[in-house]
N, C-alpha and C positions, 0 to 999 in steps of 0.2 A: 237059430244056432246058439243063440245068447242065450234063450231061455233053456233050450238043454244042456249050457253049462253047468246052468245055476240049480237044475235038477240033480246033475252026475254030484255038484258037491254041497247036496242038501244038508245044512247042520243038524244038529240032536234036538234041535225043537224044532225045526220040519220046519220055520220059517224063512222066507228070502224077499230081500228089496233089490230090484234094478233100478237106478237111476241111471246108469250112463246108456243112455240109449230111451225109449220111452217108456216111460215109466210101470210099472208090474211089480205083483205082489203075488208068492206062490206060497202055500202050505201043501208039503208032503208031493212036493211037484207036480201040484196041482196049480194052475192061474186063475187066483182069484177074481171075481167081478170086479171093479172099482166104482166107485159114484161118480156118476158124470161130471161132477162141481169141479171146473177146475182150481176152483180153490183153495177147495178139498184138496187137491192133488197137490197142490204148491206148496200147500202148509203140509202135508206128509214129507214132501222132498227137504222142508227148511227142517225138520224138526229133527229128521232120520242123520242131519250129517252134523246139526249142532253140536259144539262142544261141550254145552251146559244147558240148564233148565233155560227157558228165554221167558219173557213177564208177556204177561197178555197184552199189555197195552202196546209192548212192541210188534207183535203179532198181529195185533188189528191195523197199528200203521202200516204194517207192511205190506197187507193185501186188502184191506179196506178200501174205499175214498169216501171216506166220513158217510156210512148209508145213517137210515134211523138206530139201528142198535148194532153195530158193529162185534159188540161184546155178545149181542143173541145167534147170532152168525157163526163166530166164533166155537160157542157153544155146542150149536147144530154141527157146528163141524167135529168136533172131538168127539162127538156122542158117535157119531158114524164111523169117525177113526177107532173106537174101542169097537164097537161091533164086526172090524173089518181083523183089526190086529187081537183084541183080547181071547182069553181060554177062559174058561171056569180056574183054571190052575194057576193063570198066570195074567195081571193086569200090567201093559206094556205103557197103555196111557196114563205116564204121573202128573198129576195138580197135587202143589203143592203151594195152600195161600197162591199169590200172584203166578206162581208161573208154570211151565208147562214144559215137561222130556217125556222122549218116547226112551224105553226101554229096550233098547234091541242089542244091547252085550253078545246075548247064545244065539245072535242072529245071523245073515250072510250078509249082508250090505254092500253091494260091488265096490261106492265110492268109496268108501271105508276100508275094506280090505284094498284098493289100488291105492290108496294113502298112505297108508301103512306098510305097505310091501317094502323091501328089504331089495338091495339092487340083487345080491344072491348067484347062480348060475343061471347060464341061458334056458333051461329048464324052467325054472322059476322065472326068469323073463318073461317065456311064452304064457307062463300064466294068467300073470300080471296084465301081460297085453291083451290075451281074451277076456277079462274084464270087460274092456272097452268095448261097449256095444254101440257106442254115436257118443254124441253129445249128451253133457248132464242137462238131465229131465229135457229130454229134445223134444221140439213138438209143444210143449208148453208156454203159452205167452199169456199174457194177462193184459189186460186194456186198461187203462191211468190207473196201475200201481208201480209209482217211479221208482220207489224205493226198493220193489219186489226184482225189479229188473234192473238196476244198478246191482244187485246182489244177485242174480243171476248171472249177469253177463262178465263178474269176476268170478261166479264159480267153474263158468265155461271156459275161460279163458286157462285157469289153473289145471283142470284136469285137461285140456288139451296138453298144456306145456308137460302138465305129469305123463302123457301119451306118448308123447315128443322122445321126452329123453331115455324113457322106458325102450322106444324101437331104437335110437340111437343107441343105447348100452347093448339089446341086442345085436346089433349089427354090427358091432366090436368084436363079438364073438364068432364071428360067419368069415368061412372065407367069401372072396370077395368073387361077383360072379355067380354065383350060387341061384337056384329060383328061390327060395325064403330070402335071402338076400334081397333080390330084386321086387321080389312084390313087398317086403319093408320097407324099400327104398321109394317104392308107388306110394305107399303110405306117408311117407313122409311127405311126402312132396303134396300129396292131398293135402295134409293139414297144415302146411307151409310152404305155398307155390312160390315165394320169392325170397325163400330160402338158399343162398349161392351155396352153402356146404351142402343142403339135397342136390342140387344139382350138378356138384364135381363129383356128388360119391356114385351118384345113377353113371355119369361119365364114364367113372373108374371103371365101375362093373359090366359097363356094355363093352367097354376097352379089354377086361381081362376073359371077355366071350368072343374076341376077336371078330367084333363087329363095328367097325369103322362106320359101315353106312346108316347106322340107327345111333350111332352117335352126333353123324351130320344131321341126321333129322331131327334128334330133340333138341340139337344147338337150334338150328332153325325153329321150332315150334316154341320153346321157351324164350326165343327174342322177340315174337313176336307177341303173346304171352304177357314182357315185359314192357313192350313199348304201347304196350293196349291199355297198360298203367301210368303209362309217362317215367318207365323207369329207364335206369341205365343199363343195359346190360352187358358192357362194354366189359367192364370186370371180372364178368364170370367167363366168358370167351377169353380175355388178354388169362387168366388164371389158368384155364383148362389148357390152353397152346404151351404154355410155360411149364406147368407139368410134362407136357408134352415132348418138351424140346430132348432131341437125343444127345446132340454134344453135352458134352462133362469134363471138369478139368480133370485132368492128371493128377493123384494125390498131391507130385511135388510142384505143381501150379495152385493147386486152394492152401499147400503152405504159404508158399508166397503171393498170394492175390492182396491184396489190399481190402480190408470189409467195403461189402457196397453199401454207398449212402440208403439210407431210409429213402423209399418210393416216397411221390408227390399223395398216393394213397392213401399209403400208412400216417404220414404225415395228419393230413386229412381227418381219418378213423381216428386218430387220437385228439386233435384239437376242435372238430366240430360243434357247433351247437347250432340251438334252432334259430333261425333268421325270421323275422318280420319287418313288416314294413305297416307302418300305420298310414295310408292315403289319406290326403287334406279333406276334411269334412265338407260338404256341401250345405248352402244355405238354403231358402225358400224360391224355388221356381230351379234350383240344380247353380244357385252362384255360389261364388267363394268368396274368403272377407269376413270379417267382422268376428263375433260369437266362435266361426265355424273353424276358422282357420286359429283362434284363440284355442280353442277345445282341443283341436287338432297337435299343435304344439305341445300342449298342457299334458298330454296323455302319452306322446312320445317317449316328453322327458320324463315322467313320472317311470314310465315302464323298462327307460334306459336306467334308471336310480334302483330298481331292483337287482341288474345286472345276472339276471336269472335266463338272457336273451340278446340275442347279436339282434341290434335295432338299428336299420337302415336309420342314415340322418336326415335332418327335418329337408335340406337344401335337398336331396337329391331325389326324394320323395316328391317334393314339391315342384322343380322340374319336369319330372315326369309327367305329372298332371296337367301342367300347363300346356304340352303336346298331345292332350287328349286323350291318354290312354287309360284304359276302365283299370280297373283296381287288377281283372285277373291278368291283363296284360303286361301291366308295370308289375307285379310279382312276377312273370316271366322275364322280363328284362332284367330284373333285381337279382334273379335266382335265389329268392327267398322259398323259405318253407312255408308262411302263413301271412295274409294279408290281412288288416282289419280294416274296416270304411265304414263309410255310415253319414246322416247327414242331420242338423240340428234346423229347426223353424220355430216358427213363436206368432202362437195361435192367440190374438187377445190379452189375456194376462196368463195363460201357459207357454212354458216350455218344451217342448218335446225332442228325444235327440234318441236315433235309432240306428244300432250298431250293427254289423256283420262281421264276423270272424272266417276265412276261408281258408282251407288248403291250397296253397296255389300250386300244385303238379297235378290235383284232382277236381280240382273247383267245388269241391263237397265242401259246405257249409259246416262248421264246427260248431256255432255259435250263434245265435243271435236274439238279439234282445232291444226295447225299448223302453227310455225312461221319460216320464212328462212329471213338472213339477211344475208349482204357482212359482210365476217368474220375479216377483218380487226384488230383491237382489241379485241380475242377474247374473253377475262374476262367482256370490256365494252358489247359484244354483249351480253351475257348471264345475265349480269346486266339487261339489258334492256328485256331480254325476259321473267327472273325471276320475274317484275314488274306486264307484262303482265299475267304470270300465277297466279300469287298470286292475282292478282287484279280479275281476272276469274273464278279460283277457289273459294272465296270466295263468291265472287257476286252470282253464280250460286247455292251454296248450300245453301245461304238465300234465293234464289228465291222460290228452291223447299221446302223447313222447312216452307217461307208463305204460297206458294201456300196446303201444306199438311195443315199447322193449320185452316184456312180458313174453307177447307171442314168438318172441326169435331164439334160436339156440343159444342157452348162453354161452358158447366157444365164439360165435360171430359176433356179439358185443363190440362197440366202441367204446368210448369214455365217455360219452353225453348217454349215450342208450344203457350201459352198466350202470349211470347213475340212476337213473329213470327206474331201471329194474330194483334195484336199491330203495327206490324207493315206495311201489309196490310191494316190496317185502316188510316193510320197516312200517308202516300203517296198519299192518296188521296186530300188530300190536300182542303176537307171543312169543316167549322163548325160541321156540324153532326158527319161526318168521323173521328174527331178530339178528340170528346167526346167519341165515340167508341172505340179510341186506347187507352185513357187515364186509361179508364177502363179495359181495358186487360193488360195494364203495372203497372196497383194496382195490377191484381192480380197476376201478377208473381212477382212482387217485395213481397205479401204476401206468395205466396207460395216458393219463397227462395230468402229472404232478403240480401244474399250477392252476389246477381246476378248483376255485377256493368252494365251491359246494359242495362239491363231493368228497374234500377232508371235516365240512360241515355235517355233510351225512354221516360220516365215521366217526365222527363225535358224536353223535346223538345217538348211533347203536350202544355204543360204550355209556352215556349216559341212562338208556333202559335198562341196561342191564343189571346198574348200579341202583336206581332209583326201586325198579322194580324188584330189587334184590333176588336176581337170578345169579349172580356169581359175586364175586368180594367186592364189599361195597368200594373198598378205600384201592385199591388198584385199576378198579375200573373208572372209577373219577382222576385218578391220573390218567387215566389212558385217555378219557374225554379230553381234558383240561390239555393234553399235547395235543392230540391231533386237532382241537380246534386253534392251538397255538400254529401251526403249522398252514393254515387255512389263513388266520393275520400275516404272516409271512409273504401266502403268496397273494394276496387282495384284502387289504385290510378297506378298502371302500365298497366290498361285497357287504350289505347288513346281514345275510345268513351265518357267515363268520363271525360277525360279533353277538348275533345272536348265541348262534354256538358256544362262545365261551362266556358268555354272559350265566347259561345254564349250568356250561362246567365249574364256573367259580361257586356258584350256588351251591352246586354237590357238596364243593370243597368247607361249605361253611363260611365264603365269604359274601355274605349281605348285599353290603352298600358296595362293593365293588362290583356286584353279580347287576345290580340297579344301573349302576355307571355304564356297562357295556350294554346292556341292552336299550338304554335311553340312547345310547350313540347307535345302535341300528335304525333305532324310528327315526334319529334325525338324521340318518343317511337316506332314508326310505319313508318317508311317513306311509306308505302303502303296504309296508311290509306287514303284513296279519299275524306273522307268528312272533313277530319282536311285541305288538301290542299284547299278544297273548301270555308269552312269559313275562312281561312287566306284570299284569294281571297276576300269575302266579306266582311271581315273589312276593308280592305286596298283599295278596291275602292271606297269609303266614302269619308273619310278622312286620309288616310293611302297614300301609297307612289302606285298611282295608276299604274307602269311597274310593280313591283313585284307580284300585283292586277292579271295584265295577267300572268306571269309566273307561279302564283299558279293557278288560274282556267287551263290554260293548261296541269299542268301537274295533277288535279282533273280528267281531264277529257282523260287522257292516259291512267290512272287508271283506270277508273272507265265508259267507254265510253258509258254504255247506264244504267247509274245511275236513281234510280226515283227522284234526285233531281240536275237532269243534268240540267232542266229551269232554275236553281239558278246559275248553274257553268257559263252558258252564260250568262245570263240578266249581271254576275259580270262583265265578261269581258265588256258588253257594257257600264257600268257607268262608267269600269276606262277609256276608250275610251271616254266618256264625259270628263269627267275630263283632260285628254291631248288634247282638243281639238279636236279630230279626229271622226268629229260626220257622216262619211260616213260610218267610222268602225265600228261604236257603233251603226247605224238602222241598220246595215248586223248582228250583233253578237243580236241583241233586239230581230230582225225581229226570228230569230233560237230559240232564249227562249222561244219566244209566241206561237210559234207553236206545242212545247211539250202537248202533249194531259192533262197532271194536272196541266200546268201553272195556277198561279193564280194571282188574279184582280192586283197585285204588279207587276206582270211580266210584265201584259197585258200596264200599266201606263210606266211600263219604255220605252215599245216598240213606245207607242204612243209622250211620248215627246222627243226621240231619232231620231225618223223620223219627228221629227217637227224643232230640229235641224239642223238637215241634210236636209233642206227645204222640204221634203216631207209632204205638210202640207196636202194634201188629206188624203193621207194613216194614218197621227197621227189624223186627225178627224175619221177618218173610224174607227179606235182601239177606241178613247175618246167616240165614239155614243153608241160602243159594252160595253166598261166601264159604260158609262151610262144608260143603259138599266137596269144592274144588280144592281149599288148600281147609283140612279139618283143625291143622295146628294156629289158624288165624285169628289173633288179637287186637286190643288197644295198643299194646307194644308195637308189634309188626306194624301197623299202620301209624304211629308217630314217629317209629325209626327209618318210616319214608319220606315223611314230612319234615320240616322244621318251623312250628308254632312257636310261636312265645307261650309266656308260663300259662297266662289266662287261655290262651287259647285250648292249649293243651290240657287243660283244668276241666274246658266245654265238654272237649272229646273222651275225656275219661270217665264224665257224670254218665254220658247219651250211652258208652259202652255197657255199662254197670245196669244199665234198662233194658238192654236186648241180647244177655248174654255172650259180649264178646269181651268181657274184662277179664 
């Protein structure tokens, strides 16, 4: 059915790409062969939805795992993609120096055109929605390419949520009842079974077909459904009865009633966050004591000092244990969301200490990992492995909190999940993406105004947009420099908040006070990765650019596969400019640009770093690819982002002057 879509609306050069659904290539609504390689296929699917040219070397990361010539691979692969896409008339596959776009402008592209569609009338709806043939590039997997599939499984997740709200806006326009109605509302509930608004609206609709008894039966089949989950379903029932209910006041009874208190619910939905509980580490043979119960404490409190987490306390954690119960037990008892355990021995002159992160309503494993070090010092070793956990365990339960909020309507959002989805928008790092996070950090700062992170996050929208110079600079760094003032108000021992304005003071031009706050978030959190990373980024500026490095290093010990790890590098490469050391600073440039959401700032530092370092090929190859995206891009634009000191800014004007960007 999809591919005769894609025939009925063949464009004027007879080409078309499916990707939502498995993948296919037709000219002249014909379907082409494909080459078995699926990595051949991966690299058609990554290249057809990129924004811009991508550099080879990203390219081989991403579906490589290091063979003998990754880059001959590569090769072989484009020369087949030009055989599959090229004409005599028209070359689709561009190289240019490093990098690599396909050409498909006069093309059809499903994911492309569902991206760009226009909410529009239900007409255009339904179009939109037959797009959707499955999942992008379904059926595709790849075998250890991690990176290949961390970036799939956000592509899927976005064009699902694009599916989502595409049938929701349809169904806006449907009376209710309806069979298009009803098999959109099967739809819905396919791609989001634990959905409570899919399933009042399927309610509505069987209710306004005057079928009562297939409403009794999908309440029954969806508790069941839910409790298969370990979910509550208790809410969507107590909801549907209550809509339900026939009595109503009298207009001159709801004058006079009294507003009803906020439900224990709503309450709930608005002040929730995630709950763990760290379990007491175990020793050698399963005892407690010593090292393990030290580690145990140590990692607690560290992950209580982020404040990014409701963390059961040490006493009650520990209790628990002492009545024997297993980690996923005492997380039921707790009614936490995620348990962490794990147990430390000491083999010789090794240390070894092995973690587990768990869902406790799922018992699915989120997390785990093992660290061994020479035991030498052993309070320093545990110091250092404690870093590592806390830095882990946090990283990973915001991953999974985005990845959860992501998949849900955003009308059903909380204030912990609105933030979450906030910030899945806001690591992507564009304009669009930016206004989308903005708007899910209003509304969880509306829906519980003493959430200090998620007026943290509303700062930092305001602060891209200022940085990145997508709207005025000088009002949008007020608008940061409030909202993160508003963030100290309601948690000034949160370090995200002080981070926040640590950044926003920077906007504003102020320095050593921008130093001040963000030295007061690592001493609230020494674990905090992003307070080390903005120290880093002030101090490579104009700041003292060694301690520049010593804080992106230890940002990035934290925090090793950060989404704002392009930043933690690109720092170390300017303070490496700034010392002179410009072989240091295209190798540390050359690593920021290659992060899959580097953006045009990154991409300029890589280019005039390697222009330094006389690589002036390779800082024209980065300046062409800059150019392509924003053509009006100079040495100006990019020090009216920055603020260097005079030498600095002296550096960056020589490197521009070599690769055409002055």
């Amino acid at each position: 059915m999809e591919s005769a879509l894609l025939a009925q609306t063949t464009p004027e050069s007879g080409l078309s790409l499916r990707l939502l659904g498995p993948i296919e290539v037709t000219r002249d609504g014909v379907v082409l062969a494909l080459p078995a390689s699926r990595k051949l296929r991966a690299l058609l699917g990554y290249l057809a939805v990129a924004p811009r040219p991508v550099g080879r070397s990203r390219l081989c990361e991403l579906l490589w795992d290091l063979p003998n010539d990754p880059r001959g691979e590569l090769r072989w692969c484009l020369s087949k993609l030009r055989g599959l896409l090229d004409t005599p008339q028209r070359h689709r596959v561009a190289t240019d120096g490093d990098s690599v776009a396909l050409d498909l402008a006069d093309c059809l592209v499903d994911a492309v055109d569902a991206g760009r569609a226009e909410a529009g009338d239900a007409e255009q709806l339904r179009r939109t929605l037959a797009l959707f043939g499955g999942d992008f590039l379904e059926g595709l997997e790849l075998d250890r390419c991690p990176h290949f599939d961390s970036w799939l499984l956000a592509q899927r997740r976005h064009f699902r949520d694009l599916r989502t709200a595409t049938l929701q806006r349809l169904l806006a326009t449907l009376p209710a009842g309806t069979d298009e109605a009803l098999a959109l509302l099967d739809g819905w509930l396919e791609l989001a079974p634990f959905d409570t608004r899919a399933h009042l609206a399927l309610l509505d609709a069987l209710a306004a077909r005057s079928q009562p008894g297939a409403c009794e039966d999908h309440l029954a089949a969806a508790a069941r459904l839910f409790a298969a989950e370990g979910l509550d379903f208790a809410p969507v029932r107590a909801a549907w009865l209550a809509a339900r209910r026939p009595a109503r006041p009298t207009p001159a009874e709801a004058r006079t009633a009294a507003p009803a208190p906020p439900s224990s619910l709503e309450h709930f939905a608005a002040a929730r966050r995630a709950a763990l509980a760290v379990m007491p580490f175990q020793g050698g043979g399963g005892a407690r004591g010593g090292l393990a119960d030290g580690l145990t404490q140590d990692v607690i409190t560290r992950i209580a000092k982020l404040r990014s987490l409701f963390v059961i306390a040490r006493g009650s954690v520990f209790a628990l244990a002492e009545q024997g119960l297993s980690p996923q037990e005492a997380g039921r008892r707790l009614d936490v969301d995620y348990v962490a355990s794990g147990d430390v021995r000491q083999d010789g002159n090794r240390i070894l200490v092995t973690v587990e992160l768990v869902e406790a309503k799922s018992a699915r494993i989120v997390w785990a990992d093992a660290f061994e070090h020479a035991s030498g010092e052993a309070f320093a070793v545990l110091d250092a492995i404690g870093d590592r956990i806390v830095a882990s365990v946090d990283n990973e339960i915001e991953a999974t909190e985005r990845n959860r909020a992501i998949l849900k309507p955003p009308g059903s959002l909380d204030a912990w999940e609105a933030y979450h989805r906030g910030l899945w928008h806001m690591y992507r790092f564009t304009q669009a993406e930016n206004a989308q996070a903005r708007q899910f950090f209003e509304t969880a700062v509306r829906l519980d105004p003493t959430f200090g992170r998620a007026h943290a996050g509303l700062s930092f929208t305001h602060w891209q947009s200022a940085f990145q110079q997508w709207e005025d600079r000088d009002s949008h760094s007020d608008l940061a420099y409030a909202a993160a003032g508003q963030g100290l108000l309601v948690d000034d021992r949160d370090p995200a908040v002080h981070w926040a304005m640590g950044r926003a003071l920077w906007l504003r031009g102020s320095g050593d006070a921008a130093l001040a706050e963000l030295a007061q978030a690592v001493d609230l959190s020494p674990n905090f990765a992003l307070g080390h990373y903005a120290l880093s980024f002030v101090h490579s500026q104009s700041g003292d650019p060694t301690a520049a490095i010593g804080a992106s290093d230890q940002s990035r010990r934290l925090s090793p596969f950060d989404p704002l790890l392009f930043g933690m590098l690109g720092s170390r490469a300017m303070a490496h400019v700034r010392l002179g050391q410009f072989e240091e600073a295209a190798d540390w440039a050359l690593k920021a640009a290659a992060r899959p959401n580097a953006h045009i700032a990154i991409l300029a530092i890589a280019a005039l770093c390697l222009a330094l370092a006389g690589r002036v090929d390779e800082g024209r190859s980065f300046a062409a690819s800059i150019r392509r995206t924003q053509p009006a891009y100079d040495i100006d634009a990019f020090l009216r982002t920055f603020r260097f000191d005079a030498e600095g800014a002296a550096l960056f004007h020589r490197a521009a002057a070599r690769i055409g960007l002055g």
